[in-house]
C-alpha positions as CSV (number, residue, x, y, z in Angstrom):
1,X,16.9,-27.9,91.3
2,X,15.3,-24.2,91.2
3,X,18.3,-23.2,88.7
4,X,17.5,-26.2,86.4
5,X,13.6,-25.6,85.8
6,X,14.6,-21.7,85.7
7,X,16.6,-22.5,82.6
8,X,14.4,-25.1,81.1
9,X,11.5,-22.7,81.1
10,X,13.7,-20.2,79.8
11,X,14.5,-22.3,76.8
12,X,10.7,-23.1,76.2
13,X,10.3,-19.5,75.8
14,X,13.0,-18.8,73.5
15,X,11.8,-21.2,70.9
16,X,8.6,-20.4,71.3
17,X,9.9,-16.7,70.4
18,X,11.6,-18.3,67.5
19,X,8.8,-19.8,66.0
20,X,6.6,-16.7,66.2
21,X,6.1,-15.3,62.4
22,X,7.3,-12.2,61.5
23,X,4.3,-10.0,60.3
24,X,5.6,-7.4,58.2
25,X,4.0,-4.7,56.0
26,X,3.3,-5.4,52.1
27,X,5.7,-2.7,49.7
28,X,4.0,-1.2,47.4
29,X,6.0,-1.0,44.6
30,X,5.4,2.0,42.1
31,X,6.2,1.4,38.7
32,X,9.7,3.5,37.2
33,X,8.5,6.3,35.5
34,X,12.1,6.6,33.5
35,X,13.7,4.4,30.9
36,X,17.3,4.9,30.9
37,X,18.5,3.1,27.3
38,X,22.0,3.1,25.8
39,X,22.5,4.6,22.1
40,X,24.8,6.7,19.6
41,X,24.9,10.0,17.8
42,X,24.4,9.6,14.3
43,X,22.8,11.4,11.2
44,X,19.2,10.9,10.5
45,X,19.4,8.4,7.8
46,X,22.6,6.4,8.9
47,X,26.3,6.7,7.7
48,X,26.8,5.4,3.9
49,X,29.2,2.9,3.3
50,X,30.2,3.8,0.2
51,X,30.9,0.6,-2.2
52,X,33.0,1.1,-5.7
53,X,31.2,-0.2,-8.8
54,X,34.6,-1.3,-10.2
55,X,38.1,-2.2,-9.5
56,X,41.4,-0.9,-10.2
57,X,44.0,1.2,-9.0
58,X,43.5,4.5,-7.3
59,X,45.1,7.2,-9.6
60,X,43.5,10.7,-7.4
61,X,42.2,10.8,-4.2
62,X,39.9,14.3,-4.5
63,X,38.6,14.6,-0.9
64,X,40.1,14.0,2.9
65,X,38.4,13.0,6.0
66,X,36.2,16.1,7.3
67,X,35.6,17.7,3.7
68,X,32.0,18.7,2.8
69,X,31.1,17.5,-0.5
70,X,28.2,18.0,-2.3
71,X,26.0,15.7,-4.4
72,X,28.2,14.6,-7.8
73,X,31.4,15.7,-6.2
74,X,34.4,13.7,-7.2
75,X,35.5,11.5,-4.5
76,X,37.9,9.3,-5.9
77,X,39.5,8.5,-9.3
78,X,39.7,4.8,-10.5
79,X,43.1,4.4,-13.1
80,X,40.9,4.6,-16.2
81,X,43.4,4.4,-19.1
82,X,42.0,0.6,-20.5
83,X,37.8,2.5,-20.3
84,X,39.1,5.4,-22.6
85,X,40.8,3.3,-25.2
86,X,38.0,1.5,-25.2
87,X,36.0,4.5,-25.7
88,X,38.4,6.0,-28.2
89,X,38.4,2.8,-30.2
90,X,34.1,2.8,-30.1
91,X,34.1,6.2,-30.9
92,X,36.3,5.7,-34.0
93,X,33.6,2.4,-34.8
94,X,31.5,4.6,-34.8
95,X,32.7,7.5,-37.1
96,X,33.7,4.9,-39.7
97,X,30.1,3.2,-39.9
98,X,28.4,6.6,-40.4
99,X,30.5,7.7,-42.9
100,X,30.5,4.2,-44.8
101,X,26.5,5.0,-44.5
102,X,27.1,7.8,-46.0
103,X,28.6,6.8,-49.0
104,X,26.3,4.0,-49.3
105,X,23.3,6.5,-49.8
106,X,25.3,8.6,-52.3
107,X,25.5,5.3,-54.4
108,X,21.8,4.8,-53.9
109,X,21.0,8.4,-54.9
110,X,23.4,8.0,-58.0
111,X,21.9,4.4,-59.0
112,X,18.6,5.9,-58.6
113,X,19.5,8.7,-61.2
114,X,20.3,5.9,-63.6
115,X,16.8,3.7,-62.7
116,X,15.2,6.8,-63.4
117,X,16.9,7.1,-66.9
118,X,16.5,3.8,-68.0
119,X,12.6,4.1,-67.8
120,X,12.5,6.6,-69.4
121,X,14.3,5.0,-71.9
122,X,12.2,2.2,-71.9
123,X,8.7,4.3,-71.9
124,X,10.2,6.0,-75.2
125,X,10.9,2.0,-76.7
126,X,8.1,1.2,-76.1
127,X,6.1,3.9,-77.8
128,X,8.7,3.6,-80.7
129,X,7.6,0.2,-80.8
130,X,3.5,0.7,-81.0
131,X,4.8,2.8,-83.9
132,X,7.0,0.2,-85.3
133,X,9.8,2.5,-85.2
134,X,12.1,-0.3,-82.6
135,X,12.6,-4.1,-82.6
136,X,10.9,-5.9,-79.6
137,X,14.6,-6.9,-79.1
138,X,15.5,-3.9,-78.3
139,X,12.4,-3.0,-75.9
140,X,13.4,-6.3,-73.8
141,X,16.9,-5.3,-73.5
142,X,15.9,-1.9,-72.3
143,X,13.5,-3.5,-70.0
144,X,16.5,-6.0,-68.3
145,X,18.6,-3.2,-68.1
146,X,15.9,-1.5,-66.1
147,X,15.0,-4.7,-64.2
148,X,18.5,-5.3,-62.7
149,X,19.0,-1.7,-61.9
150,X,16.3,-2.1,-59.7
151,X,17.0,-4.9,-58.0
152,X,20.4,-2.9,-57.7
153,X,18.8,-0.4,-55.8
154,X,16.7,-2.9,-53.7
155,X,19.8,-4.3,-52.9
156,X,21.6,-0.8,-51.8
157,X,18.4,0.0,-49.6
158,X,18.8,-3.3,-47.9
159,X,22.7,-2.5,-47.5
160,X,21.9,0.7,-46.3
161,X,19.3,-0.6,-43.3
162,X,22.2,-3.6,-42.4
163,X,24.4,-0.9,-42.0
164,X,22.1,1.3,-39.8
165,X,21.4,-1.4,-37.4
166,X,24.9,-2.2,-37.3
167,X,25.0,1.7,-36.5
168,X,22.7,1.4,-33.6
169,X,24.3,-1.7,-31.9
170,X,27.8,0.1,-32.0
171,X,26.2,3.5,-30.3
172,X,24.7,1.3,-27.5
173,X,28.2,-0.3,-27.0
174,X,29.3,3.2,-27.0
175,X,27.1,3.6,-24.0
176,X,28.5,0.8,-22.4
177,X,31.8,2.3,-22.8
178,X,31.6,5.9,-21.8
179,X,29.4,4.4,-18.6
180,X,32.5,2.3,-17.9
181,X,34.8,5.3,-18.3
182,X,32.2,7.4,-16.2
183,X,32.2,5.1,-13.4
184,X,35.9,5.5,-13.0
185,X,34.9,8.4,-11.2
186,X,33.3,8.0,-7.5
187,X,31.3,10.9,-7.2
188,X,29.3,12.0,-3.8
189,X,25.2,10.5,-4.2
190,X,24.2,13.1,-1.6
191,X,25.7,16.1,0.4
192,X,27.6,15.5,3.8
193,X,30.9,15.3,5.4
194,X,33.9,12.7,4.3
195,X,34.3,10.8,7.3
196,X,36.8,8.3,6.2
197,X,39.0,7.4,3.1
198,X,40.4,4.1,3.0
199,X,42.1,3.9,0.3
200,X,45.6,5.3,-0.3
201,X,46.9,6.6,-4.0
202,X,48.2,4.0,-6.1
203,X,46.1,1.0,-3.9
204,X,43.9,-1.5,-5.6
205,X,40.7,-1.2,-4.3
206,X,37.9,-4.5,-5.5
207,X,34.4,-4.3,-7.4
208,X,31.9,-3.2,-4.0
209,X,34.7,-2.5,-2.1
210,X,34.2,0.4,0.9
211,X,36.4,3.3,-0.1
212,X,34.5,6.5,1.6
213,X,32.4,6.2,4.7
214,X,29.6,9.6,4.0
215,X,27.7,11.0,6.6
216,X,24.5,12.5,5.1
217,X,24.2,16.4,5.6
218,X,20.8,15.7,7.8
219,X,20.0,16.4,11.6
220,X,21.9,14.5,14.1
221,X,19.9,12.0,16.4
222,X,20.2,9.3,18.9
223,X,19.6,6.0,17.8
224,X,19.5,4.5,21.5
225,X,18.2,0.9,22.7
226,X,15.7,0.5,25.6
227,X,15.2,-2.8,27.7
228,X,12.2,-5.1,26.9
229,X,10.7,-4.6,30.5
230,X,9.8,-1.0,28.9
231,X,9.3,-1.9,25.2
232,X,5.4,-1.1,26.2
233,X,5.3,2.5,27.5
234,X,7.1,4.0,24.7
235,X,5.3,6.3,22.9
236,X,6.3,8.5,20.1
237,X,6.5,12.3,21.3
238,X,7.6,11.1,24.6
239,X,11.0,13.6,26.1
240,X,14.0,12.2,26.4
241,X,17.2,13.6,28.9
242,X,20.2,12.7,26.7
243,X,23.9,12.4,28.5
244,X,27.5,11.7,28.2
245,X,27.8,8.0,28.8
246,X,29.0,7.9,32.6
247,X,27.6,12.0,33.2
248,X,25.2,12.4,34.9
249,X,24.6,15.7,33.9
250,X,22.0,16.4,30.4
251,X,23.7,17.9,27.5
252,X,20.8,17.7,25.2
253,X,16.9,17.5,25.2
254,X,15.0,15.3,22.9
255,X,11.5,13.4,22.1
256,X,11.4,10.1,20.5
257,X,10.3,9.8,16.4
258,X,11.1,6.7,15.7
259,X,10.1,3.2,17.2
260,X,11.0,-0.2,15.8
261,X,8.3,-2.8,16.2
262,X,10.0,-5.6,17.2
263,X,12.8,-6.6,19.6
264,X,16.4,-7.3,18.8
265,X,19.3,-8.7,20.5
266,X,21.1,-6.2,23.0
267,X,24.1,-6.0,20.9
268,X,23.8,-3.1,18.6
269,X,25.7,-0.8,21.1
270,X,27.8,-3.4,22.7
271,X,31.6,-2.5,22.8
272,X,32.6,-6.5,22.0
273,X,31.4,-8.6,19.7
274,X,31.7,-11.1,22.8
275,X,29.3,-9.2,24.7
276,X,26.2,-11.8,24.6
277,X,22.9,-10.8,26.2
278,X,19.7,-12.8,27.5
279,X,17.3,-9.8,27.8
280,X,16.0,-7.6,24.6
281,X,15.6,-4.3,23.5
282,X,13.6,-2.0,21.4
283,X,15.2,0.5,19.2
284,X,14.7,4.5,19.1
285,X,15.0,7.2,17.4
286,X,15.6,10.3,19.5
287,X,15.7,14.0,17.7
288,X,17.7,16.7,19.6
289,X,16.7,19.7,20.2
290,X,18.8,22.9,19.1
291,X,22.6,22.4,18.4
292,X,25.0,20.3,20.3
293,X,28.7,19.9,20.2
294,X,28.0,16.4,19.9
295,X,30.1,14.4,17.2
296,X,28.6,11.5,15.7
297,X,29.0,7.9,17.4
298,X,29.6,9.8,20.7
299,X,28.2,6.8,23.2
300,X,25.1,8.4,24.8
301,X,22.6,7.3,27.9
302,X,19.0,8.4,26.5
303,X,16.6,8.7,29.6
304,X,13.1,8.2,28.1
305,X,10.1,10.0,30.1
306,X,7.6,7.4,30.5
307,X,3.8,7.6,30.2
């Protein structure tokens, strides 16, 4: 009987134990005072996709990937041999209609010469007349004679302006022409380095087609992406500790210069197009400081200094 209330009392005790709170000690929890966000080399400015104005077949391929080029190089040459008949065939429009003005002034001159003579003609009839030396006969003749001579020449000066304007619209289809011819050659709209040709010699490439991916001759930076828990301690100016995705050691030092103000999807950096993500981020810019051996779209960590 002894054993059994030993054990009952020790069971009372136990629970009571049991149900005895825990008192514990609140954390204080400091906030981080680091930002790590996930990013890319690249030029300041972005890559250039470079789209062809026309189509056709590839006849010369003037630059390969890792050539420097400098604004108005020649990149690539579209087959041009149907732009420069056209040209040809404009130009020799063109020639034809300023000569055929030409001539049509020299008859103008020369039928002015004669409208010139037959007033004077007239101006002598009719003072031979007020002496009664002429017929009036003979003054009216004179006077048709000088009448349809200058509708003659009204009629060459109106010629002459028809053919001028005709003149004008075949110089601006001239335009049109040598542009078209022009534009067979992709030339460089800024200095930088040839990342990427696509295109092969004798392919067909389509009107806004990619066929050189440029990167502009500017500083290299980190475009990076920073979680939305943070988006509101970054500051422009703030330091940044960049790294080798995976590295934990720095191989570059930075301050952010750029600051998008809004929040995207987390996706920009994301290695699959299948990689779908909940949470947000806000873009950076991150200059670097001094040279670095980094090449551009090297995957980077950027770790942000908070205020």
């Amino acid at each position: 009987m002894k054993k059994l209330f030993i054990g009952f009392f020790s069971i009372l005790f136990f629970v009571a134990c049991g149900n005895k709170k825990e008192e514990t000690a609140p954390i204080d929890v400091k906030p981080a005072n680091i930002a790590v966000g996930v990013g890319k080399i690249t030029p300041q400015g972005g890559v250039s996709n470079l789209a062809s104005p026309v189509a056709g077949i590839v006849s010369e391929i003037a630059v390969t990937t890792g050539n420097k080029v400098k604004l108005n190089d020649l990149l690539l040459t579209i087959d041009n041999t149907d732009a420069s008949l056209a040209l040809n065939e404009i130009n020799s429009r063109l020639t034809t209609q300023q000569k055929s003005i030409q001539s049509a002034k020299l008859v103008k001159e020369q039928g002015l010469t004669r409208l010139q003579e037959k007033e004077r003609k007239l101006n002598d009839a009719r003072e031979l007349l007020a002496a009664g030396a002429v017929t009036g006969e003979s003054v009216r003749n004179l006077q048709n004679e000088y009448d349809l001579e200058k509708q003659n020449q009204e009629k060459l000066q109106n010629d002459i302006l028809l053919q001028e304007s005709q003149l004008r619209e075949i110089a601006s289809q001239r335009s049109v022409r040598a542009e078209d011819l022009n534009r067979t050659s992709l030339r460089a709209p800024m200095d930088g380095i040839v990342l990427d040709v696509l295109p092969k010699k004798g392919e067909a490439i389509n009107r806004y087609e990619t066929y050189v991916i440029l990167a502009p001759d500017a500083p290299l930076i980190v475009q990076a992406e920073i979680d939305e828990m943070f988006s509101n301690r970054l500051a422009l100016g703030q330091s940044c500790e960049i790294r080798i995705a995976g590295n934990s050691q720095p191989v570059a030092q930075g301050k952010i210069i750029s600051i998008s103000p809004d929040l995207k999807k987390k996706s920009l950096f994301s290695d699959s197009g299948q990689d779908f993500q909940d949470r947000r981020v806000r873009e950076i810019e991150v200059s670097i400081d001094g040279d670095t051996d980094l090449l551009i779209d090297t995957k980077v960590e950027c770790v942000v200094q908070l205020n």
